[in-house]
matplotlib code that plots the C-alpha trace (Angstrom):
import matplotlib.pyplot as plt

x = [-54.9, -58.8, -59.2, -57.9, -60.8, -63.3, -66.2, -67.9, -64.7, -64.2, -61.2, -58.7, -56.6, -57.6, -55.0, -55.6, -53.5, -53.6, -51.3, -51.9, -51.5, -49.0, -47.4, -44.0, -43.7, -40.6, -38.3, -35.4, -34.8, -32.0, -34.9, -36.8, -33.3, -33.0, -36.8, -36.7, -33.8, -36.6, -39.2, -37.0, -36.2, -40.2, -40.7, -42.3, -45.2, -46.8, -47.9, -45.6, -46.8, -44.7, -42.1, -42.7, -39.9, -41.3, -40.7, -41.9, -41.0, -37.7, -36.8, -36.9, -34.8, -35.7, -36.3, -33.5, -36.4, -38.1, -35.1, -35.8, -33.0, -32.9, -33.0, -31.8, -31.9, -30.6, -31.0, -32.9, -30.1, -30.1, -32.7, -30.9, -27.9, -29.5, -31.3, -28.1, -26.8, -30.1, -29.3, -26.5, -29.2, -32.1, -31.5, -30.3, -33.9, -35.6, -34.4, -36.4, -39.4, -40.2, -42.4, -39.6, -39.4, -36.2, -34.1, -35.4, -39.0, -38.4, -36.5, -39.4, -41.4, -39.6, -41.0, -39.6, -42.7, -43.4, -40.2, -39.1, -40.5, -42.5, -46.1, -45.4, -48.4, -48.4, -47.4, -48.1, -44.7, -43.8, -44.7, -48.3, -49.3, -48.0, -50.5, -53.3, -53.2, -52.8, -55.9, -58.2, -57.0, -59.4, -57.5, -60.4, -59.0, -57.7, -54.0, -52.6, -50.2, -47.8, -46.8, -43.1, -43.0, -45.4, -48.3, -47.9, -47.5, -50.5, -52.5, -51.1, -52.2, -55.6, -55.6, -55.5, -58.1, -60.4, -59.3, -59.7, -63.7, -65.0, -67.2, -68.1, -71.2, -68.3, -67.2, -69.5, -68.6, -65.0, -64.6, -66.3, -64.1, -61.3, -62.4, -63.0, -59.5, -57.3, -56.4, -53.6, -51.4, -49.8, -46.5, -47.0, -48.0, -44.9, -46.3, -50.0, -51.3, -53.7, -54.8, -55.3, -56.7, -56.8, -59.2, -61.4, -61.8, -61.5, -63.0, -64.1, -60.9, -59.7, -56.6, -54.6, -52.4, -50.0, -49.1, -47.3, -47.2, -44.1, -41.8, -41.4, -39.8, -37.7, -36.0, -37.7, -36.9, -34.5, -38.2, -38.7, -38.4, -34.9, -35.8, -38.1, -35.2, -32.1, -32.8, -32.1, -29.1, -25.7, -24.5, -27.3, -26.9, -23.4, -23.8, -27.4, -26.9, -23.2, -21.7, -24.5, -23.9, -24.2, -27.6, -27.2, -23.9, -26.3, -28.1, -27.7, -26.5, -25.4, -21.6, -21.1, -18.5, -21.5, -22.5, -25.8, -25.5, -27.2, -28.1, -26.8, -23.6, -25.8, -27.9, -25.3, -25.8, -23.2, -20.7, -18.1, -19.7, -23.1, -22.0, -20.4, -23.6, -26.2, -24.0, -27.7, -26.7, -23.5, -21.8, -23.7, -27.0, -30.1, -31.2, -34.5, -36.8, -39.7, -42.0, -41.6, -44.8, -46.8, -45.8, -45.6, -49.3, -49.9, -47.9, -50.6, -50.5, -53.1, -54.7, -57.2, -56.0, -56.2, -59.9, -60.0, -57.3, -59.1, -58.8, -55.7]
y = [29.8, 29.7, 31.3, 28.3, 26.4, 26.7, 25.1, 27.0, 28.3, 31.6, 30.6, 28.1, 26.0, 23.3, 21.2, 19.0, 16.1, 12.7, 11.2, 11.3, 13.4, 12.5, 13.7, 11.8, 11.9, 10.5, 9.9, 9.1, 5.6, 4.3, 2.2, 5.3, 6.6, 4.3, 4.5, 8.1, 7.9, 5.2, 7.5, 10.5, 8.1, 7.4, 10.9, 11.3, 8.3, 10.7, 14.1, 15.0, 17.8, 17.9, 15.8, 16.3, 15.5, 13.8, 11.5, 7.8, 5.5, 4.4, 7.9, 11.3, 14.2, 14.9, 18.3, 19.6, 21.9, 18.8, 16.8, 14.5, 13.2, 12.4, 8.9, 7.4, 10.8, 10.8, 14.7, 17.1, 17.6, 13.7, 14.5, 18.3, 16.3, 13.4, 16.4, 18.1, 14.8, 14.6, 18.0, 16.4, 13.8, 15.7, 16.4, 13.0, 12.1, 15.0, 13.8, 10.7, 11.6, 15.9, 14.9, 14.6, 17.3, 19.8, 19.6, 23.1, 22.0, 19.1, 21.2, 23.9, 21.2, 20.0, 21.1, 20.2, 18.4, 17.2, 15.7, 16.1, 12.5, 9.6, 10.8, 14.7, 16.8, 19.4, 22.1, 24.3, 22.9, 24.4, 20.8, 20.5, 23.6, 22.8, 19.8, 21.8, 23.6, 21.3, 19.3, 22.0, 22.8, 22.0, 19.0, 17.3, 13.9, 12.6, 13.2, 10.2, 10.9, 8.7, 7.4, 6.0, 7.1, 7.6, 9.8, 12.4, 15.4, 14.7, 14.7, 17.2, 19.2, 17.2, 18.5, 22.6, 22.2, 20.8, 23.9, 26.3, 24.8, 22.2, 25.5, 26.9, 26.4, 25.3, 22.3, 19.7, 20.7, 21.2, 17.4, 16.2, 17.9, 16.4, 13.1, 12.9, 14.5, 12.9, 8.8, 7.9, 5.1, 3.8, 1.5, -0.1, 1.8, 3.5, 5.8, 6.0, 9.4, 7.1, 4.7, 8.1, 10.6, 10.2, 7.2, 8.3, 12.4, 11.5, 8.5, 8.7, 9.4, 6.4, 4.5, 1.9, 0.3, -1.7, -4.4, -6.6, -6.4, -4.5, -6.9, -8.2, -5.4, -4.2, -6.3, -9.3, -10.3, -12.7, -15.1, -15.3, -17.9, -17.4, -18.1, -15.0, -12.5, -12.9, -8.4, -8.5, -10.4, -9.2, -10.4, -8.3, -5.6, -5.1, -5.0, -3.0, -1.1, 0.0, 2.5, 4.2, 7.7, 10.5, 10.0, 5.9, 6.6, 7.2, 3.5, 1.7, -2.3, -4.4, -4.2, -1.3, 0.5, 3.2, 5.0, 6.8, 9.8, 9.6, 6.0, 3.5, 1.8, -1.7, -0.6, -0.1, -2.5, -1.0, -2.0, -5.6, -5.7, -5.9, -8.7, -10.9, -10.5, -11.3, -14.2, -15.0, -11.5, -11.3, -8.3, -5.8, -7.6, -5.2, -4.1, -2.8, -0.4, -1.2, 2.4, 1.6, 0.0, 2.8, 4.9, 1.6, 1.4, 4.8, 4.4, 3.5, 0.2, 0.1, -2.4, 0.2, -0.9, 3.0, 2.6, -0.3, -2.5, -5.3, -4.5, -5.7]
z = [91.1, 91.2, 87.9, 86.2, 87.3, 84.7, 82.9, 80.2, 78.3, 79.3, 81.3, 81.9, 80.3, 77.9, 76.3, 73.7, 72.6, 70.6, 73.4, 77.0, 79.1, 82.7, 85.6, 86.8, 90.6, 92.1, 95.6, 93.5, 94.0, 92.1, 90.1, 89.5, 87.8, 85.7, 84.8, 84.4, 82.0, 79.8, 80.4, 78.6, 75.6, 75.4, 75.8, 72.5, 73.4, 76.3, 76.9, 80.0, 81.9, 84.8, 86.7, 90.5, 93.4, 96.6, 99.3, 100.6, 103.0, 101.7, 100.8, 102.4, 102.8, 106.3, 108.5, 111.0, 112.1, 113.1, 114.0, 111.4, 109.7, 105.8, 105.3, 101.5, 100.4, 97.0, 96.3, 94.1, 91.5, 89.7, 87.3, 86.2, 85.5, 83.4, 81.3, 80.7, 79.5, 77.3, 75.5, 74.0, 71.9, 71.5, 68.2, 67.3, 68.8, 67.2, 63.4, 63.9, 66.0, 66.1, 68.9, 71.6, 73.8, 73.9, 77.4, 78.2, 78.0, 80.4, 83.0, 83.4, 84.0, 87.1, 90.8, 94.3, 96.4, 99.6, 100.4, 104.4, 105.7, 105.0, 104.7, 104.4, 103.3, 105.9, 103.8, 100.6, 98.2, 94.4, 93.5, 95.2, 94.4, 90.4, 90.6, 92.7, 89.7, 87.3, 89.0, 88.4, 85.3, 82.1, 79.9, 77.8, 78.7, 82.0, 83.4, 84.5, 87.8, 87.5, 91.4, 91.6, 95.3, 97.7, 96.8, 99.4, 97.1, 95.3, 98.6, 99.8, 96.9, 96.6, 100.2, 99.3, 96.7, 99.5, 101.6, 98.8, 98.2, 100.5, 102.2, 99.0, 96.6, 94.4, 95.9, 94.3, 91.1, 91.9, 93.4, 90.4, 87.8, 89.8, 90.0, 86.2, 85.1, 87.0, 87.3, 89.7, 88.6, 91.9, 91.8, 95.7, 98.3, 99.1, 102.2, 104.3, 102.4, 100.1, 102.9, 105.3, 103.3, 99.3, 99.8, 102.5, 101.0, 97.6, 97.3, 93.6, 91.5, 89.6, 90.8, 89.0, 92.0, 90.9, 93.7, 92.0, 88.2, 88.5, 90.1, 86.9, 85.7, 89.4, 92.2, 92.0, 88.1, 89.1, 90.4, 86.9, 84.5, 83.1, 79.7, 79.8, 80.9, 78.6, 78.2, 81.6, 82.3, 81.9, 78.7, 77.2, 79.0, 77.9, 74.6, 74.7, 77.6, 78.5, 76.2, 74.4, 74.6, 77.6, 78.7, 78.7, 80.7, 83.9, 84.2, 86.6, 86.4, 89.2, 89.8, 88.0, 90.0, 90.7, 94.3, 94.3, 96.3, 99.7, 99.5, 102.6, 101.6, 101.4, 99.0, 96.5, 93.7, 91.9, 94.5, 94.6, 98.1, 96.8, 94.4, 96.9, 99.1, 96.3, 94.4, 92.3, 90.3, 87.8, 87.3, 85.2, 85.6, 85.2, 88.7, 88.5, 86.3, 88.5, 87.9, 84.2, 84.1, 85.1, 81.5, 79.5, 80.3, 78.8, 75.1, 72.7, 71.0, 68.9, 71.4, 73.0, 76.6, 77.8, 77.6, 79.7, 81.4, 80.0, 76.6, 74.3]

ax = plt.figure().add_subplot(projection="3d")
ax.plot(x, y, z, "-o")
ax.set_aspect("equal")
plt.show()
């Protein structure tokens, strides 16, 4: 909506907030599950203000219209099911920390994006025009769009703002607000949208891309010096992990008897066939949290790092 563009304060929306301010956009990997399910017990450390749906190049739900077919498609129902499980806590979590949101306020925050194929931003979605608005809303510090796909929906709605201004004698002022409120923290590049139109039309909003930091944290963790991943290995993760209530009950582990909806049959970690590919992984080994790092980055630690990676 254009009237929520404003500068001089007769308008808009400004929210204020001693934690920051993000967005969550996911294809809903099975690593993005079981980051989300994280994310909800960190809940209280940001300011979430809206958890988008889209696609990427490992996961789309395709477009019979278009004759494309879905490809890993894992649904639009995961994260509804995980919040329902949440309910059950969120008082539990509320007696220790008032500061955790309720179920209710999590699912109106939820929106469907850009989801057909790898790349799509050809249309208006409820989840690019939620962030079209929240982009030209006024915050008072940035919003932080958390990327744990590709970042299609945000162009796409990056793309109707242009539309909406680019010919007006607001656009100037409209980019600029834009650039300064919003930071995009990318986890890999997970579809073209940056390379083809983010970059080259928006050239001066901030971007944290995160190439390879994360691999600590996802597939890769096995690379690592085992001395500096007993958390991740499986006799930890049965005693930490495995049978800790409703909203624990949906993580992931390797071997785990699980089957993610949608997901090709030899991508299944949770599978004996899985195991007996990928002997270097024991039964309930942590699989991957690997979009974790983009929120971990936000929770303050006293170090100052949010005003400069360099920092802390």
């Amino acid at each position: 909506m254009d009237d929520l563009f404003c500068y001089d304060g007769s308008g808009g929306s400004t929210h204020m907030t001693d934690r920051i301010q993000t967005v969550i956009t996911t294809d809903g990997e099975v690593d993005d599950m079981n980051s989300f399910i994280r994310a909800l017990y960190y809940s209280k450390e940001m300011d979430i203000r809206g958890i988008v749906l889209s696609a990427s190049m490992y996961h789309y739900a395709g477009n019979i219209k278009k004759g494309t077919a879905p490809y890993r498609w894992t649904g639009t129902q995961w994260m509804y099911r995980f919040l329902d499980d949440y309910r059950t806590i969120q008082n539990n979590l509320k007696s220790h920390d008032q500061r955790y949101p309720s179920a209710d306020e999590l699912y109106s925050l939820i929106h469907v994006g850009n989801i057909s194929s790898c790349g799509d931003m050809e249309e208006e979605t409820d989840g690019s025009l939620f962030l079209t608005d929240l982009f030209l809303q006024k915050h008072g510090q940035p919003v932080y769009v958390q990327t744990w796909g590709g970042t299609n929906t945000t162009a796409r709605a990056l793309k109707t703002i242009e539309e909406r201004y680019r010919n007006t004698d607001q656009w100037q002022k409209v980019y600029q607000h834009v650039c300064d409120h919003i930071i995009l923290y990318i986890i890999l590049d997970q579809d073209v949208t940056f390379s083809t139109y983010i970059s080259r039309k928006w050239p001066d909003i901030r971007i944290i891309q995160d190439t390879s930091n994360f691999w600590h944290f996802a597939y890769a963790w096995k690379r690592n010096n085992p001395a500096l991943t007993e958390t991740l290995q499986s006799p930890w993760c049965q005693k930490y992990l495995m049978h800790k209530g409703p909203l624990m009950a949906h993580y992931a582990l390797m071997g785990d008897g699980r089957m993610i909806d949608g997901e090709l049959y030899e991508e299944q970690r949770g599978t004996d066939d899985y195991l007996k590919a990928h002997p270097e992984y024991q039964r309930y080994d942590f699989i991957s949290e690997g979009d974790t790092p983009s929120f971990l980055y936000l929770i303050d630690r006293g170090l100052r790092s949010i005003e400069h990676p360099s920092y802390g």
